[in-house]
N, C-alpha and C positions, 0 to 999 in steps of 0.2 A: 504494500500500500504506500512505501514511499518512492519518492523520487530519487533516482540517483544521479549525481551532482558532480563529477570530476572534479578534482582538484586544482585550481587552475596554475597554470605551466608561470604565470607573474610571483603567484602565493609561493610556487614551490622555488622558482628563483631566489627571490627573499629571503626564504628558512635556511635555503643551501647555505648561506653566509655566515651561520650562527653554529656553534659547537653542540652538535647531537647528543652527546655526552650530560650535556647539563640541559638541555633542552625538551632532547626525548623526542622520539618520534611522533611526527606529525598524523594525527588521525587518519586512516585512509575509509575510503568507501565513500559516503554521500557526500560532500563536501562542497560548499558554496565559499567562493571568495570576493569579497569586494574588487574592484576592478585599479582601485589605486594602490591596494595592497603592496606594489613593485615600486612605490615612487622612490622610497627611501631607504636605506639598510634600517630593518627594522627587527627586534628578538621578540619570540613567544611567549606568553605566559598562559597558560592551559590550567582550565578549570573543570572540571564535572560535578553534574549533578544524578542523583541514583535513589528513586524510591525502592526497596530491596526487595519487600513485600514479604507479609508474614507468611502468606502463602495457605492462605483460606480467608472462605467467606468470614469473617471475626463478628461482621455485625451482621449476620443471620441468627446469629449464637445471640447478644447483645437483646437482639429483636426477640426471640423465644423466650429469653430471660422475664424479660419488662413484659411479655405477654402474663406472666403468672401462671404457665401449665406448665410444671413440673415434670411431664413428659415430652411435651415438644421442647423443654429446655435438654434433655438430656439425649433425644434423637439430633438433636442442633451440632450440640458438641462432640458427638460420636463422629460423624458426619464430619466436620472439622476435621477433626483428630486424622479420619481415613482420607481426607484430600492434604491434610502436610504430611502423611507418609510419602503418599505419589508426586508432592512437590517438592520434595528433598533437597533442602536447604545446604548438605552438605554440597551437594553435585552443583546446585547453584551456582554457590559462594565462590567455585573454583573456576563458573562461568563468568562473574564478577571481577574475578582477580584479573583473569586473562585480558578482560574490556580494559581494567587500567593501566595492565602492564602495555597493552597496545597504543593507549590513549598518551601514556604519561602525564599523565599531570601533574601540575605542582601541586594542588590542593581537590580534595574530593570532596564533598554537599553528601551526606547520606541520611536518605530517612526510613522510616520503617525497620528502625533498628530494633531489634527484640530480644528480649530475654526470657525466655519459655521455657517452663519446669513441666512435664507433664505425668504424673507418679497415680496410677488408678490400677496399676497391675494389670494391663493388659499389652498384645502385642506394638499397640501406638508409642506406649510411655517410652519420652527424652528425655533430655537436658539440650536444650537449642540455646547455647549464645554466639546471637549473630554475630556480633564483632569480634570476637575472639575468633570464631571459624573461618572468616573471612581476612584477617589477622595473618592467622597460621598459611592459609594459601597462596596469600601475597609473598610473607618469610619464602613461603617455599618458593616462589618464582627468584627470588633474590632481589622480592621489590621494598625499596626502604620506606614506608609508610609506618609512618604513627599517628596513632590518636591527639588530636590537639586541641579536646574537647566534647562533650557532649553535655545534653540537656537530659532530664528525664522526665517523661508527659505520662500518660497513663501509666499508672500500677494497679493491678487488680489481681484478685485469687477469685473470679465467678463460682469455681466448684471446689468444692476438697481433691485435694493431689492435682488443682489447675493454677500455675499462675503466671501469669505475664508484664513483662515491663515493657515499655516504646520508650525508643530514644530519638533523638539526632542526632548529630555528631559529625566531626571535621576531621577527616586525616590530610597531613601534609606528608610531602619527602623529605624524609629526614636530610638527605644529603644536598639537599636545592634549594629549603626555606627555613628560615628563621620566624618561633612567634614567639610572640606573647601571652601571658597569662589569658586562657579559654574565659567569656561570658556570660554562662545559661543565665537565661529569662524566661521565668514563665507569662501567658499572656493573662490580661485581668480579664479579657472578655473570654470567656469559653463556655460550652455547652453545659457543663457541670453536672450532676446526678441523673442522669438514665432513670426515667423513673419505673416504681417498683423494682427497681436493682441498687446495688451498695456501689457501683461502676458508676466511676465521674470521667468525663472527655473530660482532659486538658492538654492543651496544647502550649508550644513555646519555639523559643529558639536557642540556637548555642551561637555566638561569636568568637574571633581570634583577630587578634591585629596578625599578618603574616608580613615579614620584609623579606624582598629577595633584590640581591644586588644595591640594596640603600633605599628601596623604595616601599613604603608601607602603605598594605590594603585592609580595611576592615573585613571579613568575607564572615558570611551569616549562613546558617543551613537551617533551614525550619517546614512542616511539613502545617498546613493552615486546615481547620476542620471542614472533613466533607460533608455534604446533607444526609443525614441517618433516616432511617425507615422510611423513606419520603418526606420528610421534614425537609425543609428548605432553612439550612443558615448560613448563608447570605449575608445576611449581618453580621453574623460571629466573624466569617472572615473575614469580612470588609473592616469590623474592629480590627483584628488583627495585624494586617495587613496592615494598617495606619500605625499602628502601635511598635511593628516591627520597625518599619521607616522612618516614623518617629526618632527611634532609640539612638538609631543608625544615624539620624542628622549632623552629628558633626564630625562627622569622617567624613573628608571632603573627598577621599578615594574608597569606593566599598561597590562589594560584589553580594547579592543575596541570591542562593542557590534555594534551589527547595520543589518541592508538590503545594502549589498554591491552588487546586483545587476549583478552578476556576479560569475562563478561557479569554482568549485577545478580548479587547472592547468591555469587559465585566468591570462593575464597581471593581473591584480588588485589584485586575489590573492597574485601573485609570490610580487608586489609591498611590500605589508602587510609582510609577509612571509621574504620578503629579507629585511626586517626592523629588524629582528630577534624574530618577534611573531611567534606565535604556534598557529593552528587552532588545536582548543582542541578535537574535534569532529573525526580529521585522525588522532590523538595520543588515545583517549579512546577508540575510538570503532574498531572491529577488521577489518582487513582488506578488503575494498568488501563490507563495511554494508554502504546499500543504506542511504540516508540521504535527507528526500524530504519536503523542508519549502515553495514551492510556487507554484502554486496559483490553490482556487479552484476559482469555475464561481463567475464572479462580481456580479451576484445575493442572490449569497451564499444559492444555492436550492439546489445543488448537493446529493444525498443520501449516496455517497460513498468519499473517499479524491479522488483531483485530481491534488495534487499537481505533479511535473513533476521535480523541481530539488530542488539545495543544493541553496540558496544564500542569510542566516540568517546565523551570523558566532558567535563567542564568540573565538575572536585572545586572545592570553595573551602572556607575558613578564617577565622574570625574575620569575614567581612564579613556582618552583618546591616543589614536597612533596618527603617522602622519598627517598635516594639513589640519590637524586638531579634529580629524573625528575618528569616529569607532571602525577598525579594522582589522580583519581578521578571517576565520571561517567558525564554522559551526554544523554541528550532526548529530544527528541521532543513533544508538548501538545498541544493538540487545534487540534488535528488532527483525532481522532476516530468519527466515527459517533456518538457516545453518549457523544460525547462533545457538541455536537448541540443542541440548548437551545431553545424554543419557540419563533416563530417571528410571526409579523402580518399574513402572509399566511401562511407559514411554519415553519421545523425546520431551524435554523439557525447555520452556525458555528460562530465561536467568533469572526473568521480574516478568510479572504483570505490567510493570511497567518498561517504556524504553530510557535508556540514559542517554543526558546531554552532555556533548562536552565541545565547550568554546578554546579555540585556540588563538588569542586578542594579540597584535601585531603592535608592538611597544617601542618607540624609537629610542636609541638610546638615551639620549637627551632627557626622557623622562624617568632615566634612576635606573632599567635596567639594562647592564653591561654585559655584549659577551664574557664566556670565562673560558 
């Protein structure tokens, strides 16, 4: 379902100039470049964004809860249980790593991070922590990524022997960037108590100042609430969204990665947007080029993508490349059928969702220096 985009022969001129080494290989496959991209010697800085996905429906489970039938709560969660066996987070995570060892980035946006105990004595029962498995597969690539941050948003035990935490969280490369002390925020506006359940939606963000070569960005990962059981909140994000950019106002350089849950032209956008970010994605690609990051089936069988819209973003601030605007490329990964990695029944995609990742064309001038 998407477009494929060559890389242009200007963009790749450009990069040639720069040390691969500290740079990392330039994303290949769908690839849009701005047309001035070749004006100037100009270096990368790569970013991704990656919802991970717990890897089931969680609020069909949520929804049978707050219904109060004690049996369709526990057909809910069985049910659950039997589609994160078939979505196998391990086999994932190791399609994750592979996206970033390819992508290189300097900093990685991850949401849907999870921490899931699952102890009922039956064949389902885990122990899933996303970031540590995803951790371990990166190590094993020999990719230097650390944690430079996370938030924590929901915590819940819905059932005895169930419990799960969501995160966000920021990895950088250890060998490429330099940060500062991590910022979790939780948001004041949120959905809060599920009613007829002990489960409170709360959502947040995590921030880091990150320097690389002398120059400091604030970059933000946060994942914005989606509309539950057909409820429409709209508002909640659109608080949010305000609240996040808010925070962010006075880093006159910042990047907000994230699942904003909401599509081009939406209050939330415009919120972001009249903060004075730039969705990188309607500035690189040409006018018209579809942009599809969500979502295939919760069982992740699908043969083909079925993603359906835009609402994985990479906003930025203040970073212009030559002639003082935004340059660079940008694509989508995790989305081709042959991304799809062996799962217990099937193949599998890596996420429900597709990952973004912007590769923003920096002159030196503006602090970052080949090395």
């Amino acid at each position: 379902m998407k477009t494929c985009v060559p890389l242009l022969l200007a963009l790749a001129g450009a990069a040639a100039c720069s040390d691969s080494s500290v740079l990392g290989p330039a994303p290949f496959g769908r690839v849009a470049a701005s047309p001035e991209a070749a004006a100037a010697p100009a270096t990368r800085f790569t970013i991704m964004t990656q919802n991970m996905y717990i890897g089931a429906d969680v609020d069909a489970v949520i929804a049978a809860l707050a219904s109060g039938d004690a049996t369709a709560a526990q057909e809910a969660l069985l049910a659950a249980i039997d589609v994160l066996g078939r979505t196998d987070f391990r086999a994932r995570a190791g399609a994750l790593a592979a996206e970033i060892g390819r992508a290189r980035p300097h900093v990685v946006g991850l949401q849907e991070v999870e921490d899931l105990h699952i102890h009922l004595g039956l064949p389902g029962d885990d122990d899933l922590d996303f970031l540590q498995i995803l951790h371990d597969s990166l190590k094993g690539r020999g990719l230097p990524y650390k944690v430079a941050g996370q938030v924590t948003n929901l915590s819940a035990a819905p059932f005895a022997g169930v419990s799960v935490t969501d995160h966000d969280a920021i990895l950088v490369d250890s060998n490429r960037v330099t940060q500062g002390p991590p910022t979790p925020h939780t948001y004041t506006a949120n959905f809060g108590t599920v009613p007829g359940t002990q489960i409170q939606l709360i959502r947040g963000f995590v921030a880091v100042d990150v320097t690389i070569g002398g120059m400091t960005i604030r970059i933000a990962s946060t994942h914005l609430e989606p509309d539950f059981d057909g409820i429409s909140l709209a508002d909640v994000r659109n608080a949010q969204a305000s609240e996040l950019a808010g925070m962010l106002g006075t880093a006159s350089l910042a990047i907000l990665l994230g699942d904003f849950n909401d599509t081009q032209g939406s209050d939330v956008y415009k919120a972001v947007t009249g903060a004075g970010f730039t969705d990188t994605w309607a500035v690189l690609r040409p006018p018209g080029t579809p942009a599809l990051t969500c979502c295939e089936l919760p069982d992740l069988s699908n043969l083909l993508p079925m993603l359906s819209g835009r609402i994985d973003y990479v906003f930025v601030r203040g970073i212009a490349g030559p002639q003082g605007r935004l340059l660079g490329d940008i694509t989508t990964v995790g989305d081709r059928p042959g991304d799809r990695v062996p799962g217990p029944s099937y193949r599998i995609w890596p996420s429900d969702h597709a990952g973004v990742v912007a590769s923003l064309l920096l002159p030196p001038a503006q602090g970052i220096a080949a090395r």
